[in-house]
SEDOGU-439521 format. One record per residue: residue number from 1; x, y, z of N, C-alpha, C in turn; residue in three letters. Coordinates in steps of 0.1 Angstrom, whole numbers, plus 2048, in hexadecimal, padded with zeros to 3 digits. Example, Ala and Ser with C-alpha at 12.3 -4.5 7.8 and 13.67 -1.06 7.14 Angstrom:
<pts>
+-----+-----+-----+-----+-----+-----+-----+-----+-----+-----+------+
! pos !  nX !  nY !  nZ ! caX ! caY ! caZ !  cX !  cY !  cZ ! code !
+-----+-----+-----+-----+-----+-----+-----+-----+-----+-----+------+
!   1 ! 884 ! 7C7 ! 84E ! 87B ! 7D3 ! 84E ! 884 ! 7DF ! 84E !  Ala !
!   2 ! 880 ! 7EA ! 847 ! 889 ! 7F5 ! 847 ! 881 ! 800 ! 84F !  Ser !
+-----+-----+-----+-----+-----+-----+-----+-----+-----+-----+------+
</pts>
This chain:
<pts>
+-----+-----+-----+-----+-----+-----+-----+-----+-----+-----+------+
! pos !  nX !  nY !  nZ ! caX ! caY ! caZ !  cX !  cY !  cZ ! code !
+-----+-----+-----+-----+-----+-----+-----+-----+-----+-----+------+
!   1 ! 998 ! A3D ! 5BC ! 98F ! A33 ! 5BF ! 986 ! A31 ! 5B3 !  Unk !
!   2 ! 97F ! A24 ! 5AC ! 97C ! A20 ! 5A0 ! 96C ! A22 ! 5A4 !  Unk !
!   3 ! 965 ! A2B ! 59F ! 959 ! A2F ! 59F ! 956 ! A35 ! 5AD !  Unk !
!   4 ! 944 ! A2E ! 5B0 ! 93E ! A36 ! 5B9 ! 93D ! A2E ! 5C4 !  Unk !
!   5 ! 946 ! A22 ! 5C3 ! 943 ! A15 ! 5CE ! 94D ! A15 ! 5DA !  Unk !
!   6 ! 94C ! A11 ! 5E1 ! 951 ! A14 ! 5F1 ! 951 ! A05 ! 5F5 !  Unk !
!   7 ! 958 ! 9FC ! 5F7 ! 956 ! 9EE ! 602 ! 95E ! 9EA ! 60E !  Unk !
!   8 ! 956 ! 9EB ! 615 ! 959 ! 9F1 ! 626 ! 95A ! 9E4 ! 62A !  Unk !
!   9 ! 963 ! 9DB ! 630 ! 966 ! 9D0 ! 635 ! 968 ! 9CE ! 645 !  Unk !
!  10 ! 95E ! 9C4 ! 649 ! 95D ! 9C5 ! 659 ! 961 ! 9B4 ! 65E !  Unk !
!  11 ! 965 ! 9B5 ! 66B ! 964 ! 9AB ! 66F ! 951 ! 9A5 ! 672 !  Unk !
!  12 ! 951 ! 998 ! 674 ! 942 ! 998 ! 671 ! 940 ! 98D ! 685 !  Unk !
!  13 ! 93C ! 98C ! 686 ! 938 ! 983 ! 696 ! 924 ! 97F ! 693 !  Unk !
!  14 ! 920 ! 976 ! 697 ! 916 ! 976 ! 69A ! 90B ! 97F ! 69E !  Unk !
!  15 ! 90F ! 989 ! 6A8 ! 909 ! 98F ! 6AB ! 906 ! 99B ! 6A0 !  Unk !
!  16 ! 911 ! 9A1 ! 69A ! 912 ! 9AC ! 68D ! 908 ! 9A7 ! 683 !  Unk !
!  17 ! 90C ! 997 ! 682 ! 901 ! 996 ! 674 ! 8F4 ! 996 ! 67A !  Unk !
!  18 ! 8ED ! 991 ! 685 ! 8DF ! 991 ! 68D ! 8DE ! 9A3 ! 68C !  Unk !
!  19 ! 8E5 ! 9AC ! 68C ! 8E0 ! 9B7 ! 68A ! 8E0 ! 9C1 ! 683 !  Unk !
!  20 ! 8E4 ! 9B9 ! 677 ! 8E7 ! 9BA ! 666 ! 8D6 ! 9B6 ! 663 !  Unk !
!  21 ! 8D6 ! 9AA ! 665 ! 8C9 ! 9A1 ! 663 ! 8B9 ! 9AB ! 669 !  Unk !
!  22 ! 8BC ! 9AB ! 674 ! 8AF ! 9B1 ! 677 ! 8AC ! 9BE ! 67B !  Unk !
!  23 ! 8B9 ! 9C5 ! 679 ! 8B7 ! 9D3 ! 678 ! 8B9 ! 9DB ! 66F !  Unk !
!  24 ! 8C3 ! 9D3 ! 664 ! 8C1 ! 9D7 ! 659 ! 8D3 ! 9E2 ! 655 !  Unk !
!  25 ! 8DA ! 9E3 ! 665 ! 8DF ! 9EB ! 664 ! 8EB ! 9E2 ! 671 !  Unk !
!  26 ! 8FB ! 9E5 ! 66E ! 901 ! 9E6 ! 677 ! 904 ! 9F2 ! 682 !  Unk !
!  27 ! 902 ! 9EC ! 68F ! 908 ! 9F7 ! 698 ! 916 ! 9F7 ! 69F !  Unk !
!  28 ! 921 ! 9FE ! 69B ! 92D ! 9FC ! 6A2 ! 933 ! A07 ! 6A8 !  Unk !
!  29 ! 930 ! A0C ! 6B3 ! 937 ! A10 ! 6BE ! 945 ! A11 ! 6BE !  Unk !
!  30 ! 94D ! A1F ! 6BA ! 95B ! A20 ! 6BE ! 960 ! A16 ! 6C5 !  Unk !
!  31 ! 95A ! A16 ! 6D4 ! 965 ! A13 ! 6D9 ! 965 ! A04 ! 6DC !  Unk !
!  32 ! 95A ! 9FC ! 6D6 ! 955 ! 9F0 ! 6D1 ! 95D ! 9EE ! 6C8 !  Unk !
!  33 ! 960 ! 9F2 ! 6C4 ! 968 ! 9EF ! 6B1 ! 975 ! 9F2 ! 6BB !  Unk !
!  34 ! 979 ! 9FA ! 6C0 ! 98A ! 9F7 ! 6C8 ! 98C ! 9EC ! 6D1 !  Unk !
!  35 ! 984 ! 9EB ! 6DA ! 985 ! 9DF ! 6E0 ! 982 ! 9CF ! 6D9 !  Unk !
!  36 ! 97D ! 9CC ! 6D1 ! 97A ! 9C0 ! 6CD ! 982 ! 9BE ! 6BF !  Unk !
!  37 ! 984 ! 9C6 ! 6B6 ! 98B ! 9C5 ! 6A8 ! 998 ! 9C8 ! 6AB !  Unk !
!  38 ! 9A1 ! 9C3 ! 6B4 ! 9AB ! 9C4 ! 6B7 ! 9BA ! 9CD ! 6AD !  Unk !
!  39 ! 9BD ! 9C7 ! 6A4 ! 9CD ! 9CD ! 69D ! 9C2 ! 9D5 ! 693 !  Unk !
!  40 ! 9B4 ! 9D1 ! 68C ! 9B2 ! 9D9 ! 67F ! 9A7 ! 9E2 ! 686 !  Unk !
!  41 ! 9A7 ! 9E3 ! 695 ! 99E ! 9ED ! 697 ! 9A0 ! 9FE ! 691 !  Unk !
!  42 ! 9AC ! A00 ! 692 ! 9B3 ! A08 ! 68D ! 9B0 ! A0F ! 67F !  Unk !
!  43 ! 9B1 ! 9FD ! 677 ! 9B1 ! A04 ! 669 ! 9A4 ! A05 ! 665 !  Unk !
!  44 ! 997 ! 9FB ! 66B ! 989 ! 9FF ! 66D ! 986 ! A0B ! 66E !  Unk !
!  45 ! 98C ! A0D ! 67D ! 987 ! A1F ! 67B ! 989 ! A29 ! 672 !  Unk !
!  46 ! 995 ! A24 ! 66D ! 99B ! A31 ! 661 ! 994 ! A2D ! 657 !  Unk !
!  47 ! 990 ! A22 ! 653 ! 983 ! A22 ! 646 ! 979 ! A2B ! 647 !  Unk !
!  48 ! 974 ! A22 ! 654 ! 966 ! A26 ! 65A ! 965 ! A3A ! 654 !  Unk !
!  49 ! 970 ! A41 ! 65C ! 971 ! A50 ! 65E ! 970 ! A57 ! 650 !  Unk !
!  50 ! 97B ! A4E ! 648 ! 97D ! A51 ! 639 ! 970 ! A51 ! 634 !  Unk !
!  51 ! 968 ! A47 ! 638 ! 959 ! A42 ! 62E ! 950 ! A4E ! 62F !  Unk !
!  52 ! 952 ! A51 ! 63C ! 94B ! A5B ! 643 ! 946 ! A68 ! 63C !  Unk !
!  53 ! 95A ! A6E ! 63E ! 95A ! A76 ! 636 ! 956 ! A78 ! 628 !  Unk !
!  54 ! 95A ! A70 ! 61E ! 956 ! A6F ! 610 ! 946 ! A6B ! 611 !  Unk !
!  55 ! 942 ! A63 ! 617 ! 932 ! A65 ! 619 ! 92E ! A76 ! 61A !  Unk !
!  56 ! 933 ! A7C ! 622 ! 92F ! A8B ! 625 ! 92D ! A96 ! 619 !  Unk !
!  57 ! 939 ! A95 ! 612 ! 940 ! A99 ! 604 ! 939 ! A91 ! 5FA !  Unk !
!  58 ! 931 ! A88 ! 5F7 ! 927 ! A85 ! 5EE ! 91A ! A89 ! 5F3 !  Unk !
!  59 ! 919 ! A8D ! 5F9 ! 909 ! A90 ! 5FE ! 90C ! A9E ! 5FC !  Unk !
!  60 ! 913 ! AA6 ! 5FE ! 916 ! AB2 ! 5F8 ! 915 ! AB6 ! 5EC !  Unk !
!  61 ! 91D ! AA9 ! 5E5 ! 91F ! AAB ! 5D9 ! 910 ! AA6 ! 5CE !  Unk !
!  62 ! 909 ! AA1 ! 5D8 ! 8FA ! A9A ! 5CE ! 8F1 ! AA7 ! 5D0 !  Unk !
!  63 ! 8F1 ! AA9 ! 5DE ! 8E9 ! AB9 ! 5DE ! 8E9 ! AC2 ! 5D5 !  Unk !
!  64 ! 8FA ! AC8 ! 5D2 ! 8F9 ! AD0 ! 5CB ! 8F4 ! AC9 ! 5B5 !  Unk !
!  65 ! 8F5 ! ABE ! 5B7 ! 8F0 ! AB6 ! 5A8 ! 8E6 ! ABA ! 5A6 !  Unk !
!  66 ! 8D9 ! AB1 ! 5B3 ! 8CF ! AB1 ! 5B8 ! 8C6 ! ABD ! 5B6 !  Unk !
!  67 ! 8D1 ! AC5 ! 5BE ! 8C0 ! AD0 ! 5C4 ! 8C0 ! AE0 ! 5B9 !  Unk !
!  68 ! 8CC ! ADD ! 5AE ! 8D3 ! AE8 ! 5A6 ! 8CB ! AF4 ! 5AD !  Unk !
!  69 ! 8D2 ! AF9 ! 5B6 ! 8D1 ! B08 ! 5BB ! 8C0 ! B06 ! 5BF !  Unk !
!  70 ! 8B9 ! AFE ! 5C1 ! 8AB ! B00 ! 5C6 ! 8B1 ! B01 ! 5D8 !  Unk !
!  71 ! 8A4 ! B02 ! 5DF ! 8A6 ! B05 ! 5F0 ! 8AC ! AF1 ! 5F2 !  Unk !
!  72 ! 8B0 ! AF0 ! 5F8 ! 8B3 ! AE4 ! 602 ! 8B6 ! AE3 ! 616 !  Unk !
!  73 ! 8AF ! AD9 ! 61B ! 8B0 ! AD7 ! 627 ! 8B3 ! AC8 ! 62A !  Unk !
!  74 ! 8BB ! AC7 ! 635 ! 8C1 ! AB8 ! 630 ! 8C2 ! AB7 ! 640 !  Unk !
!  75 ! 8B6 ! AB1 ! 649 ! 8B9 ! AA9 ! 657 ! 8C3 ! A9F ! 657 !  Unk !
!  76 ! 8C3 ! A98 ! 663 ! 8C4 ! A8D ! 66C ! 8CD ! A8D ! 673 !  Unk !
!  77 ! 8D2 ! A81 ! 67B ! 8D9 ! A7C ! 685 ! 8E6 ! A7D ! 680 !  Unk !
!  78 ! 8F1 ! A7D ! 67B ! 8FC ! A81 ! 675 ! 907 ! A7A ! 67E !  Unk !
!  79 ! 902 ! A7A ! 689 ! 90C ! A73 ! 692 ! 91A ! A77 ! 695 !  Unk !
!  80 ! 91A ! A86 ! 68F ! 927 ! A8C ! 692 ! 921 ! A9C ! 69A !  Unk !
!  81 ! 92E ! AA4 ! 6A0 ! 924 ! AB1 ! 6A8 ! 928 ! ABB ! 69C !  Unk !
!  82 ! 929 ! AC6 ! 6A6 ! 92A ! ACF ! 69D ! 93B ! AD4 ! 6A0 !  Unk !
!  83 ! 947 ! ACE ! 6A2 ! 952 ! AD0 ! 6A3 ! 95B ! AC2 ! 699 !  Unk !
!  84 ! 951 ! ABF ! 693 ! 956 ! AB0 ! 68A ! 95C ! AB3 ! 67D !  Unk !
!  85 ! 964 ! AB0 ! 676 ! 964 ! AB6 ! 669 ! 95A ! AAF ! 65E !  Unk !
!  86 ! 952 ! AA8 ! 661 ! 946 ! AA3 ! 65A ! 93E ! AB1 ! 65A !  Unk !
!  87 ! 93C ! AB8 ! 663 ! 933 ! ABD ! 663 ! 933 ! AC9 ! 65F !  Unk !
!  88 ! 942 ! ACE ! 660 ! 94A ! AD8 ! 658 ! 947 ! AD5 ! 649 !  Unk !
!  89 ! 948 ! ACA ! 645 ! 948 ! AC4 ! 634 ! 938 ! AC9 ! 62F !  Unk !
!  90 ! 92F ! ACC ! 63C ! 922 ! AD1 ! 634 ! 923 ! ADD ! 633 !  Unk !
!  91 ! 926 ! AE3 ! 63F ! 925 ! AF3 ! 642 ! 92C ! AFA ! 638 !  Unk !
!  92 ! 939 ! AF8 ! 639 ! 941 ! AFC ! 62E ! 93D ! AF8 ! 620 !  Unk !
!  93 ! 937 ! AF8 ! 61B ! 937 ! AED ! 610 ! 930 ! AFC ! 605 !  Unk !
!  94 ! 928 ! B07 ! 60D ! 920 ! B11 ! 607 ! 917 ! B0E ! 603 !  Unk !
!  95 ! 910 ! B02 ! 604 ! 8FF ! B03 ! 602 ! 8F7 ! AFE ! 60B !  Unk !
!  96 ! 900 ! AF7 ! 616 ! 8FA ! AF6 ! 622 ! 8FB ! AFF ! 632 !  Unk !
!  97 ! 8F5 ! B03 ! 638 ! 8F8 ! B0A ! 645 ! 8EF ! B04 ! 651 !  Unk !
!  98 ! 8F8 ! B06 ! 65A ! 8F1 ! AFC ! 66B ! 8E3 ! B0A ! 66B !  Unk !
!  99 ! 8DA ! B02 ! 670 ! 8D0 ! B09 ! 673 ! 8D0 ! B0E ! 685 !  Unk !
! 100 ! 8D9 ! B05 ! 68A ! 8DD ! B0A ! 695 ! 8E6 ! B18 ! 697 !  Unk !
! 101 ! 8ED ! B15 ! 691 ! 8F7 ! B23 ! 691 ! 8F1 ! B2F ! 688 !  Unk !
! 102 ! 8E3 ! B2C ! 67D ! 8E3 ! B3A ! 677 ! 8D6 ! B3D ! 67F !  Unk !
! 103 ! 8CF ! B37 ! 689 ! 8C0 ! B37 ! 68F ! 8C0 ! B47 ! 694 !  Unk !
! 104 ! 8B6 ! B4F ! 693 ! 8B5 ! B59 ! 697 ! 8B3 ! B5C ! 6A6 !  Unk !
! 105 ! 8A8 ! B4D ! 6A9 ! 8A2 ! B4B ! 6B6 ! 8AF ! B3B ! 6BD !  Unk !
! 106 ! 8B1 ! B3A ! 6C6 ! 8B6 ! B2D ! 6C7 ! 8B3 ! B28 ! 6D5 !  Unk !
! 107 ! 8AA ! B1D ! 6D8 ! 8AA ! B18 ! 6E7 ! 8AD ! B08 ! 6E4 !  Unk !
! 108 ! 8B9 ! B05 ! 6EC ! 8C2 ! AF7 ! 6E9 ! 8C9 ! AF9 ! 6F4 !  Unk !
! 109 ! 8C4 ! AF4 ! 700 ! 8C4 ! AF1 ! 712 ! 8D1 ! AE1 ! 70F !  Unk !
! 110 ! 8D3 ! ADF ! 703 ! 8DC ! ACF ! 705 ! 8E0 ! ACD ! 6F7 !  Unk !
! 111 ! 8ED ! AC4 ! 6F5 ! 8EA ! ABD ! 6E6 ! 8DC ! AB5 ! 6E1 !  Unk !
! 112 ! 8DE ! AB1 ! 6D9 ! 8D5 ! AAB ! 6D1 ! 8D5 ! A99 ! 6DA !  Unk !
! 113 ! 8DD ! A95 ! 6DF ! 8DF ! A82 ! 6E1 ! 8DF ! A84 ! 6F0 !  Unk !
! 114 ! 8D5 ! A7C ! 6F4 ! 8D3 ! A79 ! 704 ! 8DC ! A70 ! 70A !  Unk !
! 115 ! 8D8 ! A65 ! 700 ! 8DA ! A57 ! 704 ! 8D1 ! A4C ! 70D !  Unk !
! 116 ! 8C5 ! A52 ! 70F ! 8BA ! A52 ! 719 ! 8BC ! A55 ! 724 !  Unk !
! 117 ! 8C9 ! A5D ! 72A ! 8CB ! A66 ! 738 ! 8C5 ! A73 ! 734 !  Unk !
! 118 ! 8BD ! A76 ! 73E ! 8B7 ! A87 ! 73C ! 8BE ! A8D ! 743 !  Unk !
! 119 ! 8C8 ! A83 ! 74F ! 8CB ! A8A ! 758 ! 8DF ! A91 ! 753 !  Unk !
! 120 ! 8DF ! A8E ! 745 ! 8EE ! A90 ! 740 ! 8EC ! A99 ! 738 !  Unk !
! 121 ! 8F3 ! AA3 ! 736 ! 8F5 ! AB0 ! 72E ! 902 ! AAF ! 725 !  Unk !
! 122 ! 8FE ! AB1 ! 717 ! 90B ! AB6 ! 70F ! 90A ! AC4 ! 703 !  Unk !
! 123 ! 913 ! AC9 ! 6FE ! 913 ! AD3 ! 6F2 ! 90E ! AD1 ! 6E4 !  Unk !
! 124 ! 914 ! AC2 ! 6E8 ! 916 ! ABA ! 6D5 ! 908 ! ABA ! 6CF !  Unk !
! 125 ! 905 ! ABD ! 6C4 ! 8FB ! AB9 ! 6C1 ! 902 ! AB5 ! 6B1 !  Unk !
! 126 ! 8FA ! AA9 ! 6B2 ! 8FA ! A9E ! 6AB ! 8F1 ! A9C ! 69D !  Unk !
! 127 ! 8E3 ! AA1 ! 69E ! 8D9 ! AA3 ! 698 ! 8D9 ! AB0 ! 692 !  Unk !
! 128 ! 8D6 ! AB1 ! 686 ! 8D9 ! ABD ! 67E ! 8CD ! ABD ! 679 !  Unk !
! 129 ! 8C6 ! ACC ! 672 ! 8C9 ! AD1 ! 66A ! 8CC ! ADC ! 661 !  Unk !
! 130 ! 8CE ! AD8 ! 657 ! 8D8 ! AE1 ! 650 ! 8CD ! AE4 ! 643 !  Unk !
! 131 ! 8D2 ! AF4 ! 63E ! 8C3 ! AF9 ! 634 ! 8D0 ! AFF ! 62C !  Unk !
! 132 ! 8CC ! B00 ! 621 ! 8CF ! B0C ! 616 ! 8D0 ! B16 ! 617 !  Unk !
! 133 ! 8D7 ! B23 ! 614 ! 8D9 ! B34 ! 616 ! 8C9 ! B37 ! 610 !  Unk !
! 134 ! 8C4 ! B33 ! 610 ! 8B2 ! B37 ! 606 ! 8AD ! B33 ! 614 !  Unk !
! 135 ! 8AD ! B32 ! 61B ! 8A5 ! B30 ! 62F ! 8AB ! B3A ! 633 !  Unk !
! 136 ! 8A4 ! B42 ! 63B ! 8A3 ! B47 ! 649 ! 8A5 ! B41 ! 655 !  Unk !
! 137 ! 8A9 ! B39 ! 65C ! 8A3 ! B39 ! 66A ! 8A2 ! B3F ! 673 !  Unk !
! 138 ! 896 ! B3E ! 674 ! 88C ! B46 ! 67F ! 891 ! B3F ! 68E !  Unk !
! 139 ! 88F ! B32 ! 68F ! 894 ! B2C ! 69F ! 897 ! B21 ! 698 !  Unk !
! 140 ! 89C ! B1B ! 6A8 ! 8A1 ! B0F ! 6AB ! 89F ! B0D ! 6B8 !  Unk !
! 141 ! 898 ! AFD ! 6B3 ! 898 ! AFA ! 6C8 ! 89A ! AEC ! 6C4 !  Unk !
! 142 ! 89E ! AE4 ! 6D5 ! 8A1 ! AD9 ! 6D5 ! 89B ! AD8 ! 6E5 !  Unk !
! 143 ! 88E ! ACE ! 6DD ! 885 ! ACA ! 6EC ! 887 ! AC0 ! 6F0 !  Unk !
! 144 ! 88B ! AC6 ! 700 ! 890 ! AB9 ! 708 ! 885 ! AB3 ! 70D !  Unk !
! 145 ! 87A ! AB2 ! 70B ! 86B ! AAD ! 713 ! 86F ! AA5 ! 713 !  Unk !
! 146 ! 86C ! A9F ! 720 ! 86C ! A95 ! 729 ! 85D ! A8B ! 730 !  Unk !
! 147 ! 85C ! A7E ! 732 ! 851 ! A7D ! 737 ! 855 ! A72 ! 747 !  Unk !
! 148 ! 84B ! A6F ! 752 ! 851 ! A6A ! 75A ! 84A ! A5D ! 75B !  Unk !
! 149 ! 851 ! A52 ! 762 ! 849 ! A48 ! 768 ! 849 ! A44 ! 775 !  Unk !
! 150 ! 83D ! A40 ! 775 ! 83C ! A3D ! 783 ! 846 ! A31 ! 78C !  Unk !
! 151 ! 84B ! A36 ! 796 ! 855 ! A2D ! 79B ! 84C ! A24 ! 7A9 !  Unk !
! 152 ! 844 ! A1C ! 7A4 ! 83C ! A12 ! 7AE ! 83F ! A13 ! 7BC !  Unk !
! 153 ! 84C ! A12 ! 7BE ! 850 ! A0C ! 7CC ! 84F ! A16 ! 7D4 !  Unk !
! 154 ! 84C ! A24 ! 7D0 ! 84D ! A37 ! 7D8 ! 83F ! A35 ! 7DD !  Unk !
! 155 ! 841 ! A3D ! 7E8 ! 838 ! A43 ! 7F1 ! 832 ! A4E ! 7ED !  Unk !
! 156 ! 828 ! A55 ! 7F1 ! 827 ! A63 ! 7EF ! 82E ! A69 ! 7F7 !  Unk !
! 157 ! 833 ! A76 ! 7F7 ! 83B ! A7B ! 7FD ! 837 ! A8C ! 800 !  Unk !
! 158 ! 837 ! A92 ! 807 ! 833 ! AA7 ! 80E ! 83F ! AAC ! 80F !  Unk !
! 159 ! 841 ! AB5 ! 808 ! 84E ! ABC ! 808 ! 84B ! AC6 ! 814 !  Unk !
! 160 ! 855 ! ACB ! 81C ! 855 ! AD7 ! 826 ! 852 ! AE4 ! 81E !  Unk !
! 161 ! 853 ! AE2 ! 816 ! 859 ! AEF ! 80C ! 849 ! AF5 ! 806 !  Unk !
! 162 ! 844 ! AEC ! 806 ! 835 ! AED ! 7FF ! 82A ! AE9 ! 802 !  Unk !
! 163 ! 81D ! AEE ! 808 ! 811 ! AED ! 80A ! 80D ! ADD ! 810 !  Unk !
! 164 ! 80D ! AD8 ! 819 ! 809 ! ACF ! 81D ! 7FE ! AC4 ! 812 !  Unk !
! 165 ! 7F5 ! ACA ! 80F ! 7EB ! ABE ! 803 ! 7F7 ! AC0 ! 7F7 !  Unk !
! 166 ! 7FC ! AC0 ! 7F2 ! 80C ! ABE ! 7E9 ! 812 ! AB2 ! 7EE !  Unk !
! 167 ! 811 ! AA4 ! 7E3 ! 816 ! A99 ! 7E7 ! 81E ! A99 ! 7DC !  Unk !
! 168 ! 82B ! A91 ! 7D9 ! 833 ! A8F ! 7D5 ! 836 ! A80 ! 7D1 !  Unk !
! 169 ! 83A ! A79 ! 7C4 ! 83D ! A6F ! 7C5 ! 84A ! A6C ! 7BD !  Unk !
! 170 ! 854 ! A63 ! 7BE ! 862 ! A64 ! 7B9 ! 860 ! A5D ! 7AD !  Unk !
! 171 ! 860 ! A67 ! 7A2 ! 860 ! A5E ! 791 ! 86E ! A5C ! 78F !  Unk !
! 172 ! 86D ! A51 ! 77F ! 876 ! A53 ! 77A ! 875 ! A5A ! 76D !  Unk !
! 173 ! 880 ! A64 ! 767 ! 880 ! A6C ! 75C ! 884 ! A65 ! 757 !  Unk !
! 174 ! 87D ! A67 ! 746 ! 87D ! A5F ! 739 ! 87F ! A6E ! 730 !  Unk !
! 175 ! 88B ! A64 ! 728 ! 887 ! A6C ! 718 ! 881 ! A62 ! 70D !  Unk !
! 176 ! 879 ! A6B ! 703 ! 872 ! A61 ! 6FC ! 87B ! A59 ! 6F2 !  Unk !
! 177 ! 888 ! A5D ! 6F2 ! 88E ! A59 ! 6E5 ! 89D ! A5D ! 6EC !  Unk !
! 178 ! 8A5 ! A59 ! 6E3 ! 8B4 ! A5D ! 6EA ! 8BE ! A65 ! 6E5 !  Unk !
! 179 ! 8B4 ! A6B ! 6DC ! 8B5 ! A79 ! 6D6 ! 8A6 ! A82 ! 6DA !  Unk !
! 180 ! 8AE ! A92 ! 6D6 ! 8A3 ! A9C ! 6DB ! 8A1 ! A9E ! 6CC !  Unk !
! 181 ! 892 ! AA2 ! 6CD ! 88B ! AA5 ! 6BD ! 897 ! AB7 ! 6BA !  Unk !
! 182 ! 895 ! AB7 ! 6AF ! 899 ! AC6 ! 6AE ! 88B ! ACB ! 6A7 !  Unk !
! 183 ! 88D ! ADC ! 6A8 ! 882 ! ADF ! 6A2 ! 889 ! AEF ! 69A !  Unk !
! 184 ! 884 ! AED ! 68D ! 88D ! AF9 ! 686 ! 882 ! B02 ! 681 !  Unk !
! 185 ! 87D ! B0B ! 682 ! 874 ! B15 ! 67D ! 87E ! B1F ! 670 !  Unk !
! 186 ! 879 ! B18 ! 662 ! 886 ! B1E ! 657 ! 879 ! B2B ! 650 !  Unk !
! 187 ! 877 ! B33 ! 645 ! 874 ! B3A ! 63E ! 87D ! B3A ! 631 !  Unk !
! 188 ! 875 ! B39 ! 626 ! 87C ! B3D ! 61C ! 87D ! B48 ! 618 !  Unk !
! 189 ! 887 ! B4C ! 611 ! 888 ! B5A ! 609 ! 887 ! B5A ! 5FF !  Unk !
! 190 ! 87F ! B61 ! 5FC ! 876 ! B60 ! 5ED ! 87E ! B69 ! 5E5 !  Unk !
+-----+-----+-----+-----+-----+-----+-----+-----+-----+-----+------+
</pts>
């Protein structure tokens, strides 16, 4: 391939460009992209995965330019779990390691992606990060806090179970976001 350029070719609909335009960003769903891009969905995705990858493998490859053997920590949403080979392409790579798998301490009750159900549980975690062999990690947590709202149309309600002045009212559970924060407690080794 002739340099460092990449040109990813999509079908385009009104709606893609309105969220090109004002979000600055396309969002396309697997199974959005199978259903609606009919014969080149196919070869969409096999770009899309290829891009993926070689995105992975330059970001590896700028770190190690970048950070010449200093400490590096590299978040975010990654959008792959931890059984992806994207995510292998960090781990493996020897300058990065999950802070989940080296954490001394680890409390992570769910993956990292809700979806805004609190009430759905998965393994995957999606949201990384990933430190340098020059970190320690001490913990890792991934807080599921939750907050509720009030559901108007409920009654108060007395459970049998519990003290009569104990009223009850039927919320609905919220997450703030549709991801859980992670929280990494690293130390360096000096």
């Amino acid at each position: 391939m002739a340099g460092d350029t990449v040109r990813l070719y999509t079908r385009q609909n009104d709606k893609t460009l309105l969220m090109l335009e004002h979000g600055g960003r396309i969002l396309n769903q697997r199974v959005y992209v199978q259903l609606h891009f009919g014969d080149m969905a196919k070869h969409y995705l096999d770009c899309y995965d290829w891009f993926a990858r070689e995105a992975a493998k330059l970001v590896v490859k700028k770190i190690g330019e970048i950070a010449k053997g200093a400490p590096v920590v590299l978040t975010g949403d990654f959008n792959v779990d931890q059984n992806d080979e994207i995510y292998r392409i960090f781990t493996s790579s020897g300058i990065l390691n999950d802070s989940y798998t080296h954490a001394r301490l680890r409390f992570a009750e769910n993956g990292t992606f809700n979806d805004y159900k609190p009430y759905m549980k998965t393994q995957s975690r999606i949201d990384h990060v990933f430190v340098s062999p020059e970190f320690n990690v001490d913990r890792y947590g991934m807080l599921t806090n939750m907050y509720w709202t009030d559901d108007a149309q409920t009654e108060a309600q007395n459970s049998n179970q519990a003290p009569s002045e104990l009223e009850f009212r039927k919320m609905t559970l919220r997450t703030p976001s549709d991801h859980y924060p992670v929280f990494v407690r690293i130390n360096y080794k000096k």
